[in-house]
C-alpha positions as CSV (number, residue, x, y, z in Angstrom):
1,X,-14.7,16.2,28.7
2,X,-13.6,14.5,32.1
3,X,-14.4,11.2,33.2
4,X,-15.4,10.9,36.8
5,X,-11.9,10.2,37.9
6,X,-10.8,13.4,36.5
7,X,-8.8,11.6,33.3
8,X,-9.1,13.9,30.3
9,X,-11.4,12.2,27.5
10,X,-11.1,13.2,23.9
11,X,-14.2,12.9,22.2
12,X,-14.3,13.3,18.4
13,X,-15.6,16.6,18.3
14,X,-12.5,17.8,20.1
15,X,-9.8,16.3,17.9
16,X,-12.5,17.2,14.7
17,X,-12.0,20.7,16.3
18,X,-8.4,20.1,16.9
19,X,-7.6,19.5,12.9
20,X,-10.2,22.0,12.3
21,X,-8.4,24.8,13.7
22,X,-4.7,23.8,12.5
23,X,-6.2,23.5,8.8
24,X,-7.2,27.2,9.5
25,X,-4.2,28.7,11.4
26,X,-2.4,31.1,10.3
27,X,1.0,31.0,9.6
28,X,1.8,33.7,7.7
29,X,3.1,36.6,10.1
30,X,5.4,35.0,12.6
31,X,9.3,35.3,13.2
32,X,11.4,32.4,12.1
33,X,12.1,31.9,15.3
34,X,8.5,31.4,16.1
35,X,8.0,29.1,12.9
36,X,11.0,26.4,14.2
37,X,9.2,26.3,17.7
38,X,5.7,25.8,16.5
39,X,7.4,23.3,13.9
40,X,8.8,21.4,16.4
41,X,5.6,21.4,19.1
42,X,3.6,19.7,16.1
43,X,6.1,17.2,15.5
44,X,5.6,16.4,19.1
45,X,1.7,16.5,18.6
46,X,1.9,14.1,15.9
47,X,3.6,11.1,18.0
48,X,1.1,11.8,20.9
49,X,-1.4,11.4,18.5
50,X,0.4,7.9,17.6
51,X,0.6,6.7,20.9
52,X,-3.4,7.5,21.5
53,X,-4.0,5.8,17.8
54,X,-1.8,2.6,19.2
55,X,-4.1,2.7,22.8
56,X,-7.0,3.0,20.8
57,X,-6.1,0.1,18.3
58,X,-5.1,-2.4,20.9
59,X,-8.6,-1.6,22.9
60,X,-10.3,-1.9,19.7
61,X,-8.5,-5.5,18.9
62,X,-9.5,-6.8,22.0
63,X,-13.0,-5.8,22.1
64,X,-13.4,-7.2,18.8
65,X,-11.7,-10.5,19.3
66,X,-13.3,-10.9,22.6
67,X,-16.3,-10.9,20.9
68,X,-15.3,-13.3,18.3
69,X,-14.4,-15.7,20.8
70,X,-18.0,-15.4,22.6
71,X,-19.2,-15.9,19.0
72,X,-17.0,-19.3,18.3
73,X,-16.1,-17.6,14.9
74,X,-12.9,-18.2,13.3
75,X,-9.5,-16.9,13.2
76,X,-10.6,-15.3,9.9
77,X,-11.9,-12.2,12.4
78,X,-8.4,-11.4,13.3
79,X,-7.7,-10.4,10.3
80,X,-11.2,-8.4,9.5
81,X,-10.0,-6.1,12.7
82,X,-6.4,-5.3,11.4
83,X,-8.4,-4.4,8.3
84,X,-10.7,-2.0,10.1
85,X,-7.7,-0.7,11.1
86,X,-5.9,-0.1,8.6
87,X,-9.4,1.7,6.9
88,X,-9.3,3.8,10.1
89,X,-5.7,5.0,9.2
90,X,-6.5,5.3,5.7
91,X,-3.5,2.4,4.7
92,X,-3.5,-0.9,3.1
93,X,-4.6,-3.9,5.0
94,X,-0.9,-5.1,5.3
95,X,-0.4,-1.8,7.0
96,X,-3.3,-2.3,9.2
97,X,-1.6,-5.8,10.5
98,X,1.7,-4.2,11.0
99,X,0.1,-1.2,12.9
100,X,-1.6,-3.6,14.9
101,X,1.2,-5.4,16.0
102,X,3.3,-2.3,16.7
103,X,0.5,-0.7,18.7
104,X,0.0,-4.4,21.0
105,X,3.9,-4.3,21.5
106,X,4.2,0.0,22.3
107,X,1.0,-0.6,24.7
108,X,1.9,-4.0,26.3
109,X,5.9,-4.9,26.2
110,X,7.6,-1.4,25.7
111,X,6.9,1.1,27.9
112,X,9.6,3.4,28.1
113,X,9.3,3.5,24.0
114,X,5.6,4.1,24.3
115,X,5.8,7.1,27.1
116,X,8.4,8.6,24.5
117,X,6.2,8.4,21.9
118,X,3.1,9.9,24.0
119,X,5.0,12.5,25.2
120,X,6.1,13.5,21.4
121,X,9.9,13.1,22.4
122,X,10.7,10.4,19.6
123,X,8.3,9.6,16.2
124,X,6.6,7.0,15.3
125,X,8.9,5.7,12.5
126,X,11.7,5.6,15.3
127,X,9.4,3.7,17.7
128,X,8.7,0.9,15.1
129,X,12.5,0.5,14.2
130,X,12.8,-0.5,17.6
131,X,9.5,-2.5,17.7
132,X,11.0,-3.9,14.5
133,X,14.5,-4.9,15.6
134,X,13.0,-6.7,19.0
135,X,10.1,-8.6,17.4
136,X,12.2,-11.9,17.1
137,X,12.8,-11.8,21.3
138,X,10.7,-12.6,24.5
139,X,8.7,-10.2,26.0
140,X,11.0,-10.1,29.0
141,X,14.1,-9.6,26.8
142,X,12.2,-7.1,24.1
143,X,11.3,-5.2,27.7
144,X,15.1,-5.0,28.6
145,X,15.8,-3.6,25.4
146,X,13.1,-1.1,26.2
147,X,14.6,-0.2,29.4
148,X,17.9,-0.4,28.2
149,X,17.4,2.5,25.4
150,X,15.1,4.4,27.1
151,X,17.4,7.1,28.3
152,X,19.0,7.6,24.9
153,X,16.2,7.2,22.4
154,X,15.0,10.6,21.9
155,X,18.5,11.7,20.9
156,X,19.3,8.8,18.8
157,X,18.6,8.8,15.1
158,X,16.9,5.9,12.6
159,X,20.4,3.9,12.2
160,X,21.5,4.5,15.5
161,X,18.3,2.9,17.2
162,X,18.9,0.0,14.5
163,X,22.4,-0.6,15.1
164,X,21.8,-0.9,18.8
165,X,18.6,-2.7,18.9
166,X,20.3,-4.7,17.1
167,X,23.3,-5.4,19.1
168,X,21.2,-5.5,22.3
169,X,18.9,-8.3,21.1
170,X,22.1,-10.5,19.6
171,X,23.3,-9.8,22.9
172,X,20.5,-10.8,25.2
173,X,19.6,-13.9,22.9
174,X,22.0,-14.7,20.1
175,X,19.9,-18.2,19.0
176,X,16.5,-16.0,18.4
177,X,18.0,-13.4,16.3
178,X,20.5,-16.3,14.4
179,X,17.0,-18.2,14.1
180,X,15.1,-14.5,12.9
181,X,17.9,-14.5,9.9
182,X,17.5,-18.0,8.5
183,X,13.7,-17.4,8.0
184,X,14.2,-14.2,6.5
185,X,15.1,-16.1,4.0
186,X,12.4,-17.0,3.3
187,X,11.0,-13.7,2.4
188,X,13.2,-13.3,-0.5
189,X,11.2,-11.8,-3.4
190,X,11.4,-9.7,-6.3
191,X,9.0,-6.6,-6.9
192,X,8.0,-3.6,-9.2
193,X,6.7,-0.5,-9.1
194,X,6.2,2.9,-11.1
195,X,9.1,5.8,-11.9
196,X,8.9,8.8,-12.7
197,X,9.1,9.2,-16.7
198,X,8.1,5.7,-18.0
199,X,10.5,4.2,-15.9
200,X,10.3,1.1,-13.4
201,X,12.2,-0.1,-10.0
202,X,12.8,-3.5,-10.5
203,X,13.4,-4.6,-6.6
204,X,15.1,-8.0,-5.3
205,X,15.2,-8.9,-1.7
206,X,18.0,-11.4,-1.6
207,X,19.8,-13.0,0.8
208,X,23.2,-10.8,1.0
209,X,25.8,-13.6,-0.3
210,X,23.5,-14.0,-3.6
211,X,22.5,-9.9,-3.7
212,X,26.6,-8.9,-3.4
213,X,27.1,-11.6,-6.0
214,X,24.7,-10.5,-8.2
215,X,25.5,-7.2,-8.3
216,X,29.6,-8.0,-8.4
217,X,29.0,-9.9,-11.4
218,X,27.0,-7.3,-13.1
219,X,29.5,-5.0,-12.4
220,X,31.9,-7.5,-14.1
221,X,30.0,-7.6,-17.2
222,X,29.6,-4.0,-17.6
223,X,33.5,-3.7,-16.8
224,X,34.2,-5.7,-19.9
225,X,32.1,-4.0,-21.9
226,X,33.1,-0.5,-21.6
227,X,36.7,-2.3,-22.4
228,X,35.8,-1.8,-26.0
229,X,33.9,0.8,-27.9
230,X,30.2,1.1,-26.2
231,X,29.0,4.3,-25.3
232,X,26.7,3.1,-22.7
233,X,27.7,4.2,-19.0
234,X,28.0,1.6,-16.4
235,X,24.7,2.0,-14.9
236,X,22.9,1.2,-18.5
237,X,25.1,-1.3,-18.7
238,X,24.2,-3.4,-16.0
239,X,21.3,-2.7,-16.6
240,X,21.2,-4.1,-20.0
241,X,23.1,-7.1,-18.7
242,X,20.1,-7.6,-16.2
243,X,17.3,-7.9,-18.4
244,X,19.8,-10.0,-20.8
245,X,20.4,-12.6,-18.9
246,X,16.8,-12.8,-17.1
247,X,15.1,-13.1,-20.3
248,X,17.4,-14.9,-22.2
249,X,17.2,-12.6,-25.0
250,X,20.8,-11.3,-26.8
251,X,19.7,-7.6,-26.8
252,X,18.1,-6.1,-23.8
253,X,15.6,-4.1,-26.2
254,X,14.6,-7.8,-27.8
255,X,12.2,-9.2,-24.9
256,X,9.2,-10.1,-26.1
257,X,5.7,-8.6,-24.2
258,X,2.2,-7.7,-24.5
259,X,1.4,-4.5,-23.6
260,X,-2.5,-3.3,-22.9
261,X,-2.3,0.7,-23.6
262,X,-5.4,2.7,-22.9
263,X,-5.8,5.5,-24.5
264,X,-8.7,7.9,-26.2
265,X,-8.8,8.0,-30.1
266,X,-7.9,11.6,-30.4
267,X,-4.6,10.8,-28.3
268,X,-4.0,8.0,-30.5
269,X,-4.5,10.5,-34.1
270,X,-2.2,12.7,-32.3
271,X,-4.6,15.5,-32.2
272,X,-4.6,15.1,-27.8
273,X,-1.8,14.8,-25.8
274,X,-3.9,13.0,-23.1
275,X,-2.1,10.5,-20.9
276,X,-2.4,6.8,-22.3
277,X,-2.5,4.5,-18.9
278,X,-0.7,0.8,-18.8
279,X,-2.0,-1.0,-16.4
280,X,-0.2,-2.3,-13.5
281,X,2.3,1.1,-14.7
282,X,0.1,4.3,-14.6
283,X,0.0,6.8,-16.8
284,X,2.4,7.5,-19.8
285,X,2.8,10.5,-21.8
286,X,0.6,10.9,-25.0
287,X,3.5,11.5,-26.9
288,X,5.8,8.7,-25.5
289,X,2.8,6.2,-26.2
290,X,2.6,7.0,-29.6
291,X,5.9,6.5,-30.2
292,X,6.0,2.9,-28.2
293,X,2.7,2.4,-30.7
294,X,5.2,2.9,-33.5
295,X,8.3,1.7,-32.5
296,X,7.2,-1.9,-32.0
297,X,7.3,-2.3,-36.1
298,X,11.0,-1.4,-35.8
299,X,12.4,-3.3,-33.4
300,X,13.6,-6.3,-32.5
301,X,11.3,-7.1,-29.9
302,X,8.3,-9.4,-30.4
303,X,5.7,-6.6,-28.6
304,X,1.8,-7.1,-28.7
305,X,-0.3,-3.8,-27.9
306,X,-3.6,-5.3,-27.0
307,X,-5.8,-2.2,-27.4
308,X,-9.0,-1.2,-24.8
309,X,-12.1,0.3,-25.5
310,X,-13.2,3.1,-23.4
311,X,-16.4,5.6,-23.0
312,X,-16.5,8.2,-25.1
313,X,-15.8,10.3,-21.9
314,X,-12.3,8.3,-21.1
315,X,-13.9,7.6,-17.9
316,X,-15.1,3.5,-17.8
317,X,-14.2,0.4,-20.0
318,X,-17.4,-1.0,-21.4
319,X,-18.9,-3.7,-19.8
320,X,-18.7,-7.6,-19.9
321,X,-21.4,-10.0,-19.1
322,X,-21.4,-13.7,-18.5
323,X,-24.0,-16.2,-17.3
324,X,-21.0,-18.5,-15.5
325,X,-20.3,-18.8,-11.9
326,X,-16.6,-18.5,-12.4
327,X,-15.8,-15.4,-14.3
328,X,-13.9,-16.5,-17.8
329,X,-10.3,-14.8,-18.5
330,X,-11.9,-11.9,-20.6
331,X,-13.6,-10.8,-17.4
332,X,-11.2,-11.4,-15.5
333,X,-8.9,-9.2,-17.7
334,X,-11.6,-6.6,-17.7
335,X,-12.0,-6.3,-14.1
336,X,-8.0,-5.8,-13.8
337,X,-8.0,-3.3,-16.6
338,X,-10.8,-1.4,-15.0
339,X,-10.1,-1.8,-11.2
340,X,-6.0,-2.1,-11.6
341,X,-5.3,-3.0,-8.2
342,X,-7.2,-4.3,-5.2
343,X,-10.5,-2.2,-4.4
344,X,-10.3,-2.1,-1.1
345,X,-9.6,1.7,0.0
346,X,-6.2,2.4,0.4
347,X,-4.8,-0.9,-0.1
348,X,-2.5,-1.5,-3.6
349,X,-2.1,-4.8,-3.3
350,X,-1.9,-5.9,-7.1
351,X,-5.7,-7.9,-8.1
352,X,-5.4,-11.6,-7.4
353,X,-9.0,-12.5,-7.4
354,X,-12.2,-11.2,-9.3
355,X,-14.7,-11.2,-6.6
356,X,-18.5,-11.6,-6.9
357,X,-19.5,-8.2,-4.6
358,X,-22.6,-9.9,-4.3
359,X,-22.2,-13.5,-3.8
360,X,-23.4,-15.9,-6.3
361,X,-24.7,-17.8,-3.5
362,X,-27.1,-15.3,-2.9
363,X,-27.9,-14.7,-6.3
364,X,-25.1,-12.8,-7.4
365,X,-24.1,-12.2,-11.4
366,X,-21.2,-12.7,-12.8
367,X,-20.9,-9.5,-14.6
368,X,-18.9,-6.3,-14.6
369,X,-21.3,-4.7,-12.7
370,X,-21.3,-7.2,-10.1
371,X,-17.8,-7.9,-9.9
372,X,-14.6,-6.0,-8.8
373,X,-10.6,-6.9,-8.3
374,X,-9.1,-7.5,-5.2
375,X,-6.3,-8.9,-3.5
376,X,-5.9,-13.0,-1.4
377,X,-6.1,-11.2,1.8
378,X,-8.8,-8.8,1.4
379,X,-11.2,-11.0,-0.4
380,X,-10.9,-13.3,2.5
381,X,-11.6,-10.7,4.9
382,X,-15.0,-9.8,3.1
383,X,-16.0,-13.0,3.8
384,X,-15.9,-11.8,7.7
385,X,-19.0,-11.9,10.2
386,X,-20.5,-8.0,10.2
387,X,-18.8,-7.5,6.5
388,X,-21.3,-6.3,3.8
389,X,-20.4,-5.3,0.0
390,X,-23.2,-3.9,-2.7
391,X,-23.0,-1.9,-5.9
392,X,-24.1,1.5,-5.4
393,X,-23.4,2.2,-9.4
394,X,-22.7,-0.1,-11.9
395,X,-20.8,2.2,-14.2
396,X,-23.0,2.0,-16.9
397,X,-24.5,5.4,-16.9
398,X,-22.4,8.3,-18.4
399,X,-19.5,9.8,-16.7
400,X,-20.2,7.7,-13.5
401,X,-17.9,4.9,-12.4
402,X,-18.1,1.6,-10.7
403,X,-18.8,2.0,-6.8
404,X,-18.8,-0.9,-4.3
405,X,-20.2,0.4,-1.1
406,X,-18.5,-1.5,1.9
407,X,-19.7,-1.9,5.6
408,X,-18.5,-0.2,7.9
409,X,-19.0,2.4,5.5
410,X,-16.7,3.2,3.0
411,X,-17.2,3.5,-0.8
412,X,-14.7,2.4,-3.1
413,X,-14.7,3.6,-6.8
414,X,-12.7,2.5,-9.5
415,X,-10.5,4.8,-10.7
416,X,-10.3,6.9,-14.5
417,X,-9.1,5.0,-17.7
418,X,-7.3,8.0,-18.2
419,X,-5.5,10.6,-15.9
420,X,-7.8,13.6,-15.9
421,X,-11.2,12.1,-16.6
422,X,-14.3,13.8,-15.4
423,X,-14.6,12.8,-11.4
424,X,-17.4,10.9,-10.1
425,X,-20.4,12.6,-9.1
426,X,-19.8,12.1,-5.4
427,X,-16.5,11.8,-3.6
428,X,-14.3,8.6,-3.8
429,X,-14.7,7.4,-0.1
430,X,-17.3,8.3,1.8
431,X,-16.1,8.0,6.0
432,X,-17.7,8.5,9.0
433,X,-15.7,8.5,12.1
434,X,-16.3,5.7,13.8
435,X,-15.8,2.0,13.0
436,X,-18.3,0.3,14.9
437,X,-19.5,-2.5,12.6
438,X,-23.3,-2.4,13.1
439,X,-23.1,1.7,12.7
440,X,-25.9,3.4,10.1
């Protein structure tokens, strides 16, 4: 456990050990005293543990790039290493980058931060508000900040680190942080994602002259409205007023759309009350899909329900073949249905491309079987040196789903039709604890 110049070194088996023994402590009989202390020494344990993580990233990176570099490959292997990293931390690859970065800057330019962070005195969402807040500056000025905060920073909180980062950096260089907000700009974009009961967070990231503008004149609208003799409280009514003048429809219930609902027959008779699934949503209420089943004849909305067929187990979409290279927009529209968003493990990224998992140019079908959803970024990164993909199960056997194996190894599987479909036979991702790229 000691290197010859006495240095502690961790091997897995001791930090295996280490997670072994918290999963089994018991915490039942102590004084609440007691439970605040040993609450706050794991706290601590976990930012130690991010600090080794970052030390362990960077060394990783620059093994790995190193070796690229010996190689003559491209600068396509940059980006296969953040995503062995972010498979190592169980996040998306966009995580993996980020992680990456903050782990170079921790290890190399911020080293007050970084003994913090190994000492357990500040977390490591507080570390990368700071990592964040300093990324536009030079390393000499991002190490001032460093310095500059270090005597404060465990006793500071999330906005106070923010605020002052943030003064300190327009201080020390006011044309790098005036430059940092005009390409923000550029990052303006509008998202969705699931809510909880059949709901959605429709997010815009807007420059702040058009977001304040935006919102005053929604508040207008709804302002006027309430005026007369609607019912509807503010909030519904700029929300109404939203999707009104997005859509250019007059009533906010009268957008047209095509819905794709999943759903097993029995749920559909009304004899289940199985979850349906929309994809790109998630699952939805038996009851609340039948209702959007029948409501579409009475409205004033123009709504398609494309319907899907499933096993009779709920558990896989039946399969598509085609003898073309490219895959036509049925199988594309298949693999989205049955994969929903990118299948790389962890990452949820919505499905941009419908990959071959083995290539066509090395024989590769373009079939169901042989092909699976994923995002820009990680179909680029398959393409890798030391990256492998094959089928391990093509889904077409009963009550077993599609499974791409991935090197360096992980399995992905595609997930249920519908919430509460019989599991695979074996587990979603199978890890071993290493990442070493020729590993068995």
């Amino acid at each position: 456990m000691f290197e010859s110049g006495g240095r502690p070194q961790l091997t897995v088996t001791d930090v295996s050990s280490l997670v072994g023994g918290l999963a089994a402590l018991d915490v039942g009989d102590l004084t609440d005293a007691r439970r605040v202390d040993l609450m706050s020494v794991l706290e601590s344990l976990k930012g130690a543990a991010a600090a080794v993580q970052a030390r362990l990233a960077v060394d990783f990176a620059e093994s790995q790039e190193a070796g690229a570099q010996e190689a003559g490959t491209r600068r396509l292997e940059r980006r296969s290493v953040a995503a062995q990293v972010a498979l190592a931390r169980r996040e998306s690859p966009h995580r993996g980058s980020r992680h990456l970065g903050f782990a170079r800057a921790m290890v190399r330019e911020m080293p007050h931060t970084m003994g913090h962070l190994a000492a357990g005195r500040v977390s490591e969402w507080r570390a990368t508000i700071l990592c964040r807040e300093t990324a536009c500056l030079s390393v000499v000025d991002r190490t001032a900040v460093d310095a500059a905060l270090a005597a404060d920073l465990p006793t500071l909180g999330d906005r106070q680190v923010q605020s002052r980062a943030r003064a300190l950096a327009a201080r020390l260089d006011a044309t790098a942080t005036a430059k940092r907000a005009a390409r923000a700009q550029g990052d303006r974009c509008v998202s969705l994602r699931p809510a909880p009961d059949t709901m959605t967070y429709l997010t815009a990231l807007l420059p702040v002259a058009q977001g304040v503008a935006v919102f005053a004149a929604l508040e207008r609208a709804a302002t006027t409205e309430r005026a007369g003799d609607d019912d509807r409280g503010r909030g519904q009514l700029m929300a109404d007023t939203l999707v009104e003048r997005v859509t250019g429809q007059a009533a906010a219930a009268a957008v047209p759309i095509e819905v794709v609902m999943v759903m097993s027959g029995d749920t559909l008779a009304g004899l289940d009350d199985s979850p349906a699934e929309v994809p790109g949503y998630g699952p939805v209420p038996g009851e609340a899909a039948r209702a959007a089943l029948a409501a579409s004849s009475d409205t004033e909305a123009s709504i398609w329900f494309r319907r899907a067929l499933t096993s009779p187990d709920g558990a896989r979409l039946i399969g598509l073949d085609s003898r073309r290279r490219l895959f036509p927009v049925g199988l594309k529209r298949f693999l989205v249905l049955r994969d929903r968003t990118c299948r790389t493990p962890w990452c949820d990224a919505p499905i941009r491309h419908a990959d071959h998992v083995l290539p066509a140019r090395r024989g590769g079908s373009t079939t169901s079987a042989n092909g699976q959803g994923l995002c820009e970024a990680c179909n680029q990164v398959k393409e890798a040196a030391g990256w492998s993909a094959r089928v391990v199960q093509d889904g077409t056997r009963e009550g077993a789903r599609h499974r791409v194996r991935l090197r360096t190894p992980y399995d992905s599987t595609a997930p249920p039709l519908l919430e509460g479909a019989p599991a695979p036979d074996i587990s979603w991702v199978e890890r071993r604890l290493h990442l070493r790229l020729g590993a068995a």
